[in-house]
C-alpha positions as CSV (number, residue, x, y, z in Angstrom):
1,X,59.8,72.7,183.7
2,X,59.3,75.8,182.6
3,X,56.3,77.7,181.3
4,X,56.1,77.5,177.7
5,X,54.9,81.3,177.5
6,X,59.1,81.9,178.9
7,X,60.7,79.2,177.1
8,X,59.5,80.6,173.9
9,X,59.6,84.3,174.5
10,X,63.4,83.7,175.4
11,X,63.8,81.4,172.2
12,X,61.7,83.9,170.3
13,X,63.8,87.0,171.2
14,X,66.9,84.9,170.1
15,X,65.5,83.7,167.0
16,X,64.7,87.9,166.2
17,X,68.2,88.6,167.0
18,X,69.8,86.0,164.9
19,X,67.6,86.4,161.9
20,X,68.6,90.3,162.1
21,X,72.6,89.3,162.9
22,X,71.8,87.4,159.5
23,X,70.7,90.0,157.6
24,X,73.4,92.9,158.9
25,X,75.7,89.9,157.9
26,X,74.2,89.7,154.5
27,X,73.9,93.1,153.7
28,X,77.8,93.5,155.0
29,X,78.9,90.9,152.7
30,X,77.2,92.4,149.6
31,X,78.6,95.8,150.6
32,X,82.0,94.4,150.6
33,X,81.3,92.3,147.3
34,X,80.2,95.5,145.0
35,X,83.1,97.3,146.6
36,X,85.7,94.8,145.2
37,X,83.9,94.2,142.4
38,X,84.0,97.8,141.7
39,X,87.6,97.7,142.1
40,X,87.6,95.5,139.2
41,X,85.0,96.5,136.9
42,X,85.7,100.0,137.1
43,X,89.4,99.5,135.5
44,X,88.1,97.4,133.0
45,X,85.3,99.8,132.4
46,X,88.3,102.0,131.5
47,X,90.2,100.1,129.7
48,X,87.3,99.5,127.3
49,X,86.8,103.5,127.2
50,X,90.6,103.3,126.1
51,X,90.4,100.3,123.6
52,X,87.4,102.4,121.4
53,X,89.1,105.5,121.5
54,X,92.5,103.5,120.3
55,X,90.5,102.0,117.6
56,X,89.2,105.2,116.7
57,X,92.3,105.8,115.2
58,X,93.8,108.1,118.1
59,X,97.2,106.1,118.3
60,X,99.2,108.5,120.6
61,X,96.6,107.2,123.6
62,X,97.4,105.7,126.7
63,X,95.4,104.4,129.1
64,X,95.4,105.7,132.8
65,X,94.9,102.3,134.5
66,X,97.2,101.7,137.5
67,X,97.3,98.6,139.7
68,X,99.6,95.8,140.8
69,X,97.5,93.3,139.5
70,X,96.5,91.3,136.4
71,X,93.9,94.2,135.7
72,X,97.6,96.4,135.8
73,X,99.7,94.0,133.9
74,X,96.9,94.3,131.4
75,X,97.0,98.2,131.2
76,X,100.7,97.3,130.9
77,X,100.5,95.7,127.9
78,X,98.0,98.3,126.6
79,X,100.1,100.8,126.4
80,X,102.7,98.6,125.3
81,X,101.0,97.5,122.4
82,X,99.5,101.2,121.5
83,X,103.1,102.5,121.9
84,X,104.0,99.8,119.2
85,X,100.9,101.1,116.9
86,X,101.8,104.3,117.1
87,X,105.5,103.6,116.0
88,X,104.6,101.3,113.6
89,X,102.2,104.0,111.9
90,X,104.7,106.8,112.1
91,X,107.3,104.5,110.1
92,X,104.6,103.8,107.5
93,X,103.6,107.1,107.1
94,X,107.5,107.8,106.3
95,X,107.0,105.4,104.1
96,X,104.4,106.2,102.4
97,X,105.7,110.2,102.2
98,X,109.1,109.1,100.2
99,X,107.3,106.3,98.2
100,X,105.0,109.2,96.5
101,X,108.1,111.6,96.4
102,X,109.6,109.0,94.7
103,X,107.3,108.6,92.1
104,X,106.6,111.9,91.7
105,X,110.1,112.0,90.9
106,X,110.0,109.2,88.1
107,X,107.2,110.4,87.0
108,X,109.1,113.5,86.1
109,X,112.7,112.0,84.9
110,X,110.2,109.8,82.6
111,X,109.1,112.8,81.1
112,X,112.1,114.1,80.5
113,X,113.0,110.7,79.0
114,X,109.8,110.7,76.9
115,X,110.4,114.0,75.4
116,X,114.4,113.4,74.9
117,X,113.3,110.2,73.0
118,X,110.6,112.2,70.7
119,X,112.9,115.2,70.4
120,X,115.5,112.3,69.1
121,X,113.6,110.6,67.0
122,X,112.8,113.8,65.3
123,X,116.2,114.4,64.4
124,X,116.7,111.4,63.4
125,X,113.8,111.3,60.9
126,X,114.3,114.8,59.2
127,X,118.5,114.3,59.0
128,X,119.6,114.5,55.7
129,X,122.1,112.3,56.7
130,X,121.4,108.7,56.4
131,X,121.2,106.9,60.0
132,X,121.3,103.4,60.4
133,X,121.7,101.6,63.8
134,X,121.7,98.3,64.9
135,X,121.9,96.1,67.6
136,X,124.7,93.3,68.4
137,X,123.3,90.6,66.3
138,X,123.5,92.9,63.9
139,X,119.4,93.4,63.0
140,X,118.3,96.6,62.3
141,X,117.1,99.1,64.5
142,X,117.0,102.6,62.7
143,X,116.9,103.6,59.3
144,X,115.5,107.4,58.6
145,X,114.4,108.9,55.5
146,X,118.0,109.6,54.4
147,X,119.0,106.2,54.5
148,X,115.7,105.4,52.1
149,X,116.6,107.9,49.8
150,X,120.1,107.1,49.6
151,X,120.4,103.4,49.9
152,X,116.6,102.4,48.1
153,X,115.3,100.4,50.7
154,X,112.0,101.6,53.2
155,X,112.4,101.2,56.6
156,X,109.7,98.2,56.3
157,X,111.6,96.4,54.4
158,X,115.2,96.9,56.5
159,X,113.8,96.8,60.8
160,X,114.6,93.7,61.9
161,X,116.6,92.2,59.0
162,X,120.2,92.1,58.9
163,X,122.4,95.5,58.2
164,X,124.5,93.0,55.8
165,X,122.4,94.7,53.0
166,X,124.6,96.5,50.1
167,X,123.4,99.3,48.6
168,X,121.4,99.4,45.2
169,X,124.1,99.1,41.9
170,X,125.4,102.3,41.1
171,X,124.5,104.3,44.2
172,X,126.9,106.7,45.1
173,X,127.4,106.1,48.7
174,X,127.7,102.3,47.7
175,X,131.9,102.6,48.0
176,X,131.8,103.8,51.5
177,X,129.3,101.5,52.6
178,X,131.0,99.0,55.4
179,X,128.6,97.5,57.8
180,X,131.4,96.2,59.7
181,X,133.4,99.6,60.2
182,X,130.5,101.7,60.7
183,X,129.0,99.1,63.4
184,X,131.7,100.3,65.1
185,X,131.1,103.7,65.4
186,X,133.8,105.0,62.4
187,X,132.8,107.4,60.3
188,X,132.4,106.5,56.6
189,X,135.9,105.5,53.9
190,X,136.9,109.0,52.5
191,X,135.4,111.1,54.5
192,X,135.9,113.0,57.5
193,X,133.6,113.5,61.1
């Protein structure tokens, strides 16, 4: 055979090349692993940039992501979803705007209503007219100074009792007294509105 000094040198310089074949190999197939991985990191690095600034209440942001896979589909739906948000927002911020115009509005009219009732009442009170109301069942409801002076009874004694009450004997407004006519609305026997 052959000399072992050539049979390894030849197996030697063979061995060198493949290990280094091995290792260009290696370092070629991590090259081309960071570069896709890049490609996939990198848009999801983004999208995460876009999710904090979304949640940071900016609702009018869209992300910039662009590809014609699942990464894009996602970015896709993103912007989808943020468009939604940012509708969504707008409408309740409409809302929102006529809900306190609204009740700045009622606020107002029951005002009005507060000081058209106290206004009323003082009327009522301080008319030398006697003014008795009641409601269908017939209980009453109002009855002023005037109708304590001229019928004898306190308003204690009258809210929430029956307006079938006559008159004291002898008053004077005792003949025109007519629960059932002036329930109605008509003005009192003999005399005129």
């Amino acid at each position: 055979g052959l000399p072992k000094d050539v049979a390894f040198t030849n197996l030697s310089s063979r061995m060198i090349s493949g290990a280094v074949l091995s290792v260009l190999a290696l370092i070629i197939a991590l090259a081309l692993a960071w570069i896709l991985s890049g490609r996939i990191t990198l848009p999801l690095r983004q999208l995460s940039r876009d999710v904090s600034i979304l949640a940071g209440g900016d609702l009018g942001h869209r992300t910039l992501v662009t590809a014609s896979n699942e990464i894009g589909a996602l970015a896709t739906t993103f912007n989808t979803m943020a468009a939604t948000l940012d509708e969504r927002h707008r409408d309740l911020s409409k809302a929102r705007e006529t809900a306190a115009t609204e009740a700045a509005k009622r606020a107002v009219l029951e005002e009005q209503e507060r000081r058209a009732k106290e206004t009323l009442a003082a009327i009522i009170d301080t008319s030398p007219v006697a003014i008795v109301c009641s409601d269908p069942e017939r209980h009453t409801m109002v009855w002023n100074r005037a109708a304590e002076r001229i019928f004898g009874f306190t308003a204690e004694e009258t809210l929430g009792h029956p307006t079938n009450m006559v008159p004291p004997e002898g008053a004077a407004a005792s003949q025109h007294y007519n629960p059932d006519r002036d329930r109605g609305g008509g003005a009192p026997e003999g005399q005129g509105v």
